[in-house]
N, C-alpha and C positions, 0 to 999 in steps of 0.2 A: 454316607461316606465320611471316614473323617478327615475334618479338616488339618491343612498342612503341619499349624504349629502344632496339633495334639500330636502328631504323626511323631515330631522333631522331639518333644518332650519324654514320648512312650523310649522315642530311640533312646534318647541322653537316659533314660530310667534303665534300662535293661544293660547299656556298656555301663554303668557306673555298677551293676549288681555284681558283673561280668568281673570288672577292675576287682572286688573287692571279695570275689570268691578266686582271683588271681593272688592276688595278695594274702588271704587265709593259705593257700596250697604252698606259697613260696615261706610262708613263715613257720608254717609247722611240716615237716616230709623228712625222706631221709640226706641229710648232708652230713658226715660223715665229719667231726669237728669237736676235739680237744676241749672238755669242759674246765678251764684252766682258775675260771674263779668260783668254781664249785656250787654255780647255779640250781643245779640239780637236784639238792636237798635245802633250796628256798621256799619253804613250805606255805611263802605267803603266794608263789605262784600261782594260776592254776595249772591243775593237776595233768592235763592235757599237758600245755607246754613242758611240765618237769619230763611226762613220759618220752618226747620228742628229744627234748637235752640230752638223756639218760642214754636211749639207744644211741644214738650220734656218738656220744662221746665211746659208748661201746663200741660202734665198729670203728673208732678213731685208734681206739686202744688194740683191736684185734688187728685191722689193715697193718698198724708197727708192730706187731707181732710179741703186744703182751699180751697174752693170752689171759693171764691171771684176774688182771684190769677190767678185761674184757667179763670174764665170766661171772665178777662181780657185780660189775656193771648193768649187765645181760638179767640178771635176778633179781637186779631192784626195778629195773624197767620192768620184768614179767607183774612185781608186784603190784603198779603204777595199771597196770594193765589192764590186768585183772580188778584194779578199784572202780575204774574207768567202768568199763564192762561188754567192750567194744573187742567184737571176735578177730577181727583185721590188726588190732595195736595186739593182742596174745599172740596171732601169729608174727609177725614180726619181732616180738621178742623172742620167741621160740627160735628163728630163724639165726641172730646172730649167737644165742646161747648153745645151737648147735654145732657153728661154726667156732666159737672161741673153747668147746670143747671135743675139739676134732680129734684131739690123740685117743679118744677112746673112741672107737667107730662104735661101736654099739650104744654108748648113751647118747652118742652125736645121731643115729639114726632113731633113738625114740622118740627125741624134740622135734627133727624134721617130719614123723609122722604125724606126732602131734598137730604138728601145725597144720600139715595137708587138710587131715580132718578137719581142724576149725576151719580150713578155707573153703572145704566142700561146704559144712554150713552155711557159711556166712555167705556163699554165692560168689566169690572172688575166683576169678579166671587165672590172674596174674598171681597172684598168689599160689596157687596149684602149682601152674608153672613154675614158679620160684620153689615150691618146695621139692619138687619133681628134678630139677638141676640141683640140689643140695644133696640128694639122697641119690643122684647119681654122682656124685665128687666123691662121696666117702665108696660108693662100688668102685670109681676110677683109681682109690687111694689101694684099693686092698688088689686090686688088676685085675678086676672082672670088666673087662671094656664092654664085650658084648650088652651086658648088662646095662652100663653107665651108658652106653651110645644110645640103647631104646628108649631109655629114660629122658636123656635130651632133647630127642629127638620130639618127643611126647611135649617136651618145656618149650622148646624153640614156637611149637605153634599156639602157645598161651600168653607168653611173656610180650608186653605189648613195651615197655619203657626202654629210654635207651641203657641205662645201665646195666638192666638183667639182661637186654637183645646183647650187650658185650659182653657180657659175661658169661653168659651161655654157649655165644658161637667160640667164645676163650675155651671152655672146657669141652666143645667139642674138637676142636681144633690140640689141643691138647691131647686129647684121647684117640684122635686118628695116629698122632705122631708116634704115641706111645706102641701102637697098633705098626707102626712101620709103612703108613700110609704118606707117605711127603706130602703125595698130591693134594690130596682134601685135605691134610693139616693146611695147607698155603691157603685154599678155598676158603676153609671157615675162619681161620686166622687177620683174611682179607674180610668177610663180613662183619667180624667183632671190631673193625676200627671205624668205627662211628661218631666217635668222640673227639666234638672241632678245637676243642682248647684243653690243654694239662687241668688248667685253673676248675674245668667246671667237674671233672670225675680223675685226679688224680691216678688213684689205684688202676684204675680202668682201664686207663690211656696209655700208663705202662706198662701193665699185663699188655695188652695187646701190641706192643711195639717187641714186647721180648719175643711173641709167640710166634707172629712175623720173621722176627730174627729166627728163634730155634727152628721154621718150617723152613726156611732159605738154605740155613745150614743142614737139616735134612738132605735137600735138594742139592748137596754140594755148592750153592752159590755165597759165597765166602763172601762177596765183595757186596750185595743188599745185606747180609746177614747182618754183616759189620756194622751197616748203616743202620737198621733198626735195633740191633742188640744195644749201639752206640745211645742212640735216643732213649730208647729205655729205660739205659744209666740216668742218662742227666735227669729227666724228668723223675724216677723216682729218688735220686737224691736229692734235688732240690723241694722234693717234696715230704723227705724223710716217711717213703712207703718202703717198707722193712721189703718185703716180703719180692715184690717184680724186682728189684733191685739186687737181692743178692741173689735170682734165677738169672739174671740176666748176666751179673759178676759170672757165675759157673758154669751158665752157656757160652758165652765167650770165649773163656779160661780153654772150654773143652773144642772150639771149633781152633780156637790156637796150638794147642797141642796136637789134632787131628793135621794139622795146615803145619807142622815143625817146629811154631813157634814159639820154643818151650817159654822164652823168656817174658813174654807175653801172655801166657798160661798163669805163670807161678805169679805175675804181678794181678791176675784177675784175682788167682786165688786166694790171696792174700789178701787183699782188699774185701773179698768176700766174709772170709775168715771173719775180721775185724768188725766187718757190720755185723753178723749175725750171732754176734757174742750178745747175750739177752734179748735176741729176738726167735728162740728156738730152736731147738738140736738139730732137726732134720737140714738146714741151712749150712749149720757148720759140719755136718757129717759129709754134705757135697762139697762144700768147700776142701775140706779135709782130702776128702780121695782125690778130689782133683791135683794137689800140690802132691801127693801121694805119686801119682802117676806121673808129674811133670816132672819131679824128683828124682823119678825113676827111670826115665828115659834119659836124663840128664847125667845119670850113671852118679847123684849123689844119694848112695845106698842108707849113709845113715837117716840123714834127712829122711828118705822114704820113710824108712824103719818109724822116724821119729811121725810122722804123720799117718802114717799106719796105725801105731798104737794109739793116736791120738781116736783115730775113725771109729776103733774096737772100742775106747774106752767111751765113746759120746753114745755111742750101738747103746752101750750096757745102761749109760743114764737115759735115753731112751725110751725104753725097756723099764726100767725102774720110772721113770715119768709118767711112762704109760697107765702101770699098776695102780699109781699114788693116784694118776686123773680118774681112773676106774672106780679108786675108795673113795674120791670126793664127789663123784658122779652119784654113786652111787649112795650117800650121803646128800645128795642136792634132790636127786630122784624121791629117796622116802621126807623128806622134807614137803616136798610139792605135792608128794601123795598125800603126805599128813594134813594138809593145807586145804587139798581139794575131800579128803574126807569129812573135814572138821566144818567144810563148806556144808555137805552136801547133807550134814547134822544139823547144821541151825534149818537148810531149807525144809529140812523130815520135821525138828521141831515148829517152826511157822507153820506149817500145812497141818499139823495135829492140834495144833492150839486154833486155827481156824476152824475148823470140825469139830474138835470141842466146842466151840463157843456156837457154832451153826446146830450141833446137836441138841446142847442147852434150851437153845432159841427152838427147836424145834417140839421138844420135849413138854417143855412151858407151856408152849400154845395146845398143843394136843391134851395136857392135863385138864388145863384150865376151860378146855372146849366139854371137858368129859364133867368136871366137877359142874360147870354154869348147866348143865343139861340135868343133871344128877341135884340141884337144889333148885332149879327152877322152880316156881309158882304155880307157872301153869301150864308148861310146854310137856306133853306125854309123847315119851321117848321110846320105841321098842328096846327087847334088850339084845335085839341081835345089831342095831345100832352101836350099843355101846359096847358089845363081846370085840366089833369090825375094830374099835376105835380102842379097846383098851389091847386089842394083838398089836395093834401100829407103835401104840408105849411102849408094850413091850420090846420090841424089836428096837425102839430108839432107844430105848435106855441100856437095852444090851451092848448097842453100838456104841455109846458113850461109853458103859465100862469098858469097853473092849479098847479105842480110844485113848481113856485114863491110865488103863494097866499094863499096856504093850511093851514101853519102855522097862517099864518093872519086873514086866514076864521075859521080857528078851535078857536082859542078865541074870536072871536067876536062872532059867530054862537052857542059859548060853547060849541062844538062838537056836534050837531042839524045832523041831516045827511040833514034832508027837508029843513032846512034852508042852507046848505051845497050847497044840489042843486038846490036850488034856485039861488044861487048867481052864480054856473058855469052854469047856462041856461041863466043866464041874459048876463052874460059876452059875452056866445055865440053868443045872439041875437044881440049882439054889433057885434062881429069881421063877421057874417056871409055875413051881408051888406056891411060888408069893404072889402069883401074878393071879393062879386059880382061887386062893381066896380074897384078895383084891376084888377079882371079879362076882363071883360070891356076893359081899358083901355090897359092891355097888350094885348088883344087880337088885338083892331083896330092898336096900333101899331104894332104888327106881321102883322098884313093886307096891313100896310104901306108899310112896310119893305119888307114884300112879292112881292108886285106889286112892287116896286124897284129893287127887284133884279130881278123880270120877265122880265120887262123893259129890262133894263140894258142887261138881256140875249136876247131878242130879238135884241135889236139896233145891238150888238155884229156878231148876226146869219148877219143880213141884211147886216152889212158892209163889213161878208167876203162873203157873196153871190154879192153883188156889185164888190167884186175885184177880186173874182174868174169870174165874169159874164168881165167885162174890159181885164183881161188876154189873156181868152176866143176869145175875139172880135179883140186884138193885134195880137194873133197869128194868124186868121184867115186874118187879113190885110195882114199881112206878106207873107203869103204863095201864097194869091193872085202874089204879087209883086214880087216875085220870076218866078211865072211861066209863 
């Protein structure tokens, strides 16, 4: 049994392992945080922590809704990742590199696939989940809810952390509303607030305080909506989160002009206006209509007019944003495929230069077993021995050339398979006939050597048969002469 103090020792051993894989987890994960002294390309770091800086400072750049920052950002962490070589840090880069390229759905849905992939490999549950609610945000963006709800729904029972559990039940909760469902907006709206302080998930705590609000106002209750749309504000201005901030300005805006409150409306919207000048079109295009409408019922017809044209003209840069993120996307995508091809060249080259060199080594030993047999002394070899053993050369040496000249066949041939094998049947028909007098010649020299060392064993036999047969005939003299 062990004694007390080992007991007390093994304990303090295990919480100090405890502390200090607590400690590893708090210093490197995702905290969502402005790389302001440009830590990030500190190359004396290690490489781990630069990849940590990197993404952080990513979604720090994408939650304020530069997207640009972000997508920068988002490329050099995939980089950092990929050196790393750890399948969990690629998917996470994939993930905000999706998000900070969302105006393009379809290149924002190849990275989220990506990523799933890698998380199937790599065995990551949470991750699944997380990718499973990204690739249902861009179905929720384009209004396939059906879609995006199955998909959530599939996330909600993977996602174990509290950030993704709010953000998931956000975009469900989101997509009931959109749906014209109040009720379960309010239900999953109330499960996304998980989050006990601003300070420890920002973004999080005020998406869920807006969506709170926009489910109340669904529900006609003006008087909670106020109250959580209210909170919303504060918290993501004081946080400068671009994004719940100016949803929660235009949800407002729109439960005041619903409620009469025109004057109340056009100051949300205004306010909104002004945040969401470089933090994204779709922000100011809500803004936009909302003063649009309050203008309008206000019966000040130019104003509308003038915010009107404003809404058409942000539509069209939009629209043209869209395109240019599609030509950069698209630009970022053969990049990454060039990357991951040029990868997966050197890996073709290592595994061919291994096999060469294992061929060589195979080849050598097989020669040199054929040649030590073929001058040996006195070891008699058949020659169906050495036919088994010069077919096995042959075949390794083919494999070598084969091997050696692949690369060489594959661009001349342009990757032809018929012209491929054409050229190793030709080559064949070349080494088959060198191999038959090869064999040939080693064989009539085993034949030589053979009868040599027959020879040689006979003479041997005869001479001690001659001197045992002389001994023989002494002794017999001998015993004569004796008697």
């Amino acid at each position: 049994m062990m004694k007390p103090l080992a007991m007390m020792r093994s304990l303090v051993f295990m919480l100090g392992l405890a502390a200090c894989a607590c400690a590893v987890a708090q210093k490197y994960g995702i905290d969502p945080e402005y790389d302001s002294l440009d830590t990030r390309h500190d190359k004396s770091r290690p490489v781990l922590e630069r990849f940590w800086i990197t993404s952080n400072h990513a979604w720090a750049c994408y939650y304020a809704g530069n997207t640009a920052s972000a997508t920068v950002s988002a490329k050099d962490a995939l980089d950092l990742a990929e050196a790393i070589g750890v399948d969990t840090l690629v998917v996470e880069a994939y993930m905000v590199l999706g998000n900070a390229t969302a105006a393009d759905p379809q290149g924002s849905l190849k990275y989220f696939y990506r990523a799933r992939a890698l998380a199937e490999t790599a065995g990551s549950v949470e991750y699944v989940g997380v990718a499973d609610k990204e690739i249902a945000v861009v179905h929720k963006n384009l209004g396939d809810y059906p879609r995006s709800l199955d998909l959530l729904k599939k996330a909600i029972a993977n996602v174990r952390s509290v950030p993704e559990v709010n953000r998931t039940n956000c975009q469900l909760s989101d997509c009931y509303r959109l749906m014209g469902q109040a009720d379960s907006a309010l239900y999953f709206a109330q499960r996304s607030n998980i989050i006990d302080r601003p300070s420890d998930d920002p973004y999080g705590y005020a998406r869920s305080y807006y969506l709170l609000g926009a489910a109340y106002a669904a529900k006609r209750d003006s008087v909670l909506a106020e109250v959580h749309f209210t909170r919303a504000i504060e918290v993501a201005d004081s946080f400068n989160v671009a994004a719940p901030l100016i949803q929660a300005l235009v949800g407002r805006g729109r439960m005041h002009l619903d409620l009469q409150n025109v004057a109340g409306a056009i100051t949300d919207g205004q306010r909104g206006l002004a945040v969401s000048r470089g933090f994204g079109l779709t922000g100011t295009i809500n803004a936009a209509d909302l003063l649009r409408a309050a203008y309008k019922v206000q019966g000040r017809l130019d104003s509308a007019f003038h915010y009107s044209e404003m809404k058409a003209l942000f539509n069209d840069s939009l629209r043209s944003t869209a395109n240019l993120n599609k030509l950069q996307n698209m630009a970022l995508e053969q990049e990454l495929k060039d990357r991951e091809d040029a990868k997966v060249r050197a890996e073709e080259l290592a595994t061919r230069s291994r096999n060469i060199q294992f061929g060589i080594i195979a080849l050598i030993v097989i020669t040199l077993g054929i040649f030590l047999l073929v001058f040996s002394r006195t070891a008699v070899v058949g020659a169906k021995a050495i036919k088994n053993l010069s077919l096995i050369a042959l075949l390794l040496f083919f494999e070598f050339i084969n091997l050696l000249l692949h690369p060489l066949l594959d661009r001349i041939t342009d990757h032809s398979p018929i012209l491929m094998l054409l050229c190793m049947a030709a080559i064949a028909g070349l080494l088959i006939p060198m191999h038959h007098r090869m064999e040939h010649w080693i064989t009539n020299m085993l034949a030589s050597k053979n009868n040599r060392v027959r020879l040689e064993a006979a003479r041997r036999t005869i001479e001690e048969l001659e001197s045992a047969s002389a001994s023989a005939a002494a002794d017999e003299g001998s015993g004569k002469g004796d008697s």
